[in-house]
C-alpha positions, -999 to 999 in steps of 0.1 A, spaced: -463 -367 509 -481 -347 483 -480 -370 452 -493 -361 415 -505 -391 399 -509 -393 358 -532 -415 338 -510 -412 304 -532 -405 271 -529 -384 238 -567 -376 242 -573 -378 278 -544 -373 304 -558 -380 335 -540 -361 366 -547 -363 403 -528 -348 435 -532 -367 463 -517 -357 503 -512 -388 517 -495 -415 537 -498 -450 541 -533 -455 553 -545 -416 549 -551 -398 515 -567 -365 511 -574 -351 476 -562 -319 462 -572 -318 430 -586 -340 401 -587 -336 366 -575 -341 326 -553 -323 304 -578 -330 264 -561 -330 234 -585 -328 202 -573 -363 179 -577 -345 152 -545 -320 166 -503 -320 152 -486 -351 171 -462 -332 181 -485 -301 188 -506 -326 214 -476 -333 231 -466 -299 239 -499 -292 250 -499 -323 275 -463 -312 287 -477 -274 293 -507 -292 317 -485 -306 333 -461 -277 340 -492 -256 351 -501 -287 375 -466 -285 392 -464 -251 393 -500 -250 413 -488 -279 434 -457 -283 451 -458 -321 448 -428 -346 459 -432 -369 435 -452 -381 404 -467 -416 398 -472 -427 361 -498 -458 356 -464 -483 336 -480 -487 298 -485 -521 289 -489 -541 255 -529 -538 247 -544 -549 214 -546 -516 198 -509 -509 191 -515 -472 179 -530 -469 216 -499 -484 232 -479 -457 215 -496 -426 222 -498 -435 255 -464 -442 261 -458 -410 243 -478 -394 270 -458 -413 297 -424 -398 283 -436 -364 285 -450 -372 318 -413 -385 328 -394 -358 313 -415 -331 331 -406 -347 365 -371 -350 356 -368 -315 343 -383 -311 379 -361 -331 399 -389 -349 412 -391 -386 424 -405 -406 398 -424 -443 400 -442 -464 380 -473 -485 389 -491 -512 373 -527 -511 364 -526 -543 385 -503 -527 409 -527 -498 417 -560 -521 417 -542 -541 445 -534 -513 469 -568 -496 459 -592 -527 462 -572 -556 479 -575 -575 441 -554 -565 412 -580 -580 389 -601 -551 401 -623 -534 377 -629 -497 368 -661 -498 388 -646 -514 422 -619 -489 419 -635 -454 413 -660 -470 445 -627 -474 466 -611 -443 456 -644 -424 466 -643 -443 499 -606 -438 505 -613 -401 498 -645 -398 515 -661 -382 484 -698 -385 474 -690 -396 442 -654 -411 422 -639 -379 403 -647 -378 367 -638 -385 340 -623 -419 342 -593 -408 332 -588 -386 362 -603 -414 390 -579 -435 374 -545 -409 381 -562 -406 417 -558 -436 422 -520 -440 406 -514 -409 431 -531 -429 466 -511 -463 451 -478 -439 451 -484 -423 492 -493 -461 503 -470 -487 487 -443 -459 476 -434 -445 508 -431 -480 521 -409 -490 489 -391 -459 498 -379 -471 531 -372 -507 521 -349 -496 498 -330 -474 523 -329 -495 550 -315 -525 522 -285 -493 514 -280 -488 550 -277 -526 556 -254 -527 524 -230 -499 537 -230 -519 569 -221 -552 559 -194 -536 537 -179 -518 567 -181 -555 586 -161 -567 552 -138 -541 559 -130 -547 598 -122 -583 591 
């Protein structure tokens, strides 16, 4: 499964494209989309979305993996990130491509074993997972890597739980039905 993971942020949106299955990732590419603060709101946002178009249109990814924004101190933070996120989201959409959400927490877990990981432990597992020298930089970008090796892991597993809970769904129905 060839996943594109984003790290949401006005200034820094971090992107990473990840081949992978559970237990095997192999990195494509690594990187960030920079807006300058000082730019139009709206102007930034375009920008982000053209990255990301240009990103897709390099890769043929299945499906993209954006890291869930959460409440943090700094509310102005919170909402240029989501604003990020939403652009993320509606470029996949336009796309037709499978979207999830992970948790910070969510990716730490499947990176390190602990979702009280920090920055540190996870750039050192993703460059392990990967077998790279060193974690891709910026942070930013480690970070989407790691959204996009969360997504081939736990996603194609979620994936299959949830068809195989349809499939049982249909099938208890059609027992409903015989009776």
């Amino acid at each position: 499964m060839l996943v594109l993971g984003v790290d949401p942020g006005l200034t820094r949106c971090g992107l990473g494209v990840v081949e992978g299955s559970p237990g095997r990732a192999h990195l494509v590419e690594a990187g960030v989309i920079r807006t300058p603060a000082g730019m139009e709101l709206g102007d930034r946002l375009v920008a982000i979305e053209a990255g990301l178009e240009e990103w897709l249109s390099r890769h043929q990814v299945e499906v993209v993996a954006v890291e869930r924004v959460f409440a943090q101190h700094n509310l102005m933070t919170v909402v240029g990130t989501a604003q990020a996120a939403g652009i993320a989201m509606l470029v996949a959409a336009r796309h037709h491509l499978r979207l999830d959400q992970h948790t910070p927490s969510e990716v730490k877990a499947a990176i390190t074993g602990s979702g009280r990981a920090d920055k540190a432990q996870v750039g050192t597992m993703v460059s392990r997972i990967l077998h790279l020298d060193a974690s891709p930089k910026p942070a930013d970008a480690a970070d989407a890597v790691a959204l996009a090796i969360c997504q081939a892991w736990r996603g194609a597993s979620s994936q299959r739980i949830a068809r195989a809970s349809l499939e049982w769904a249909g099938a208890t129905s059609a027992r409903k039905a015989l009776r």
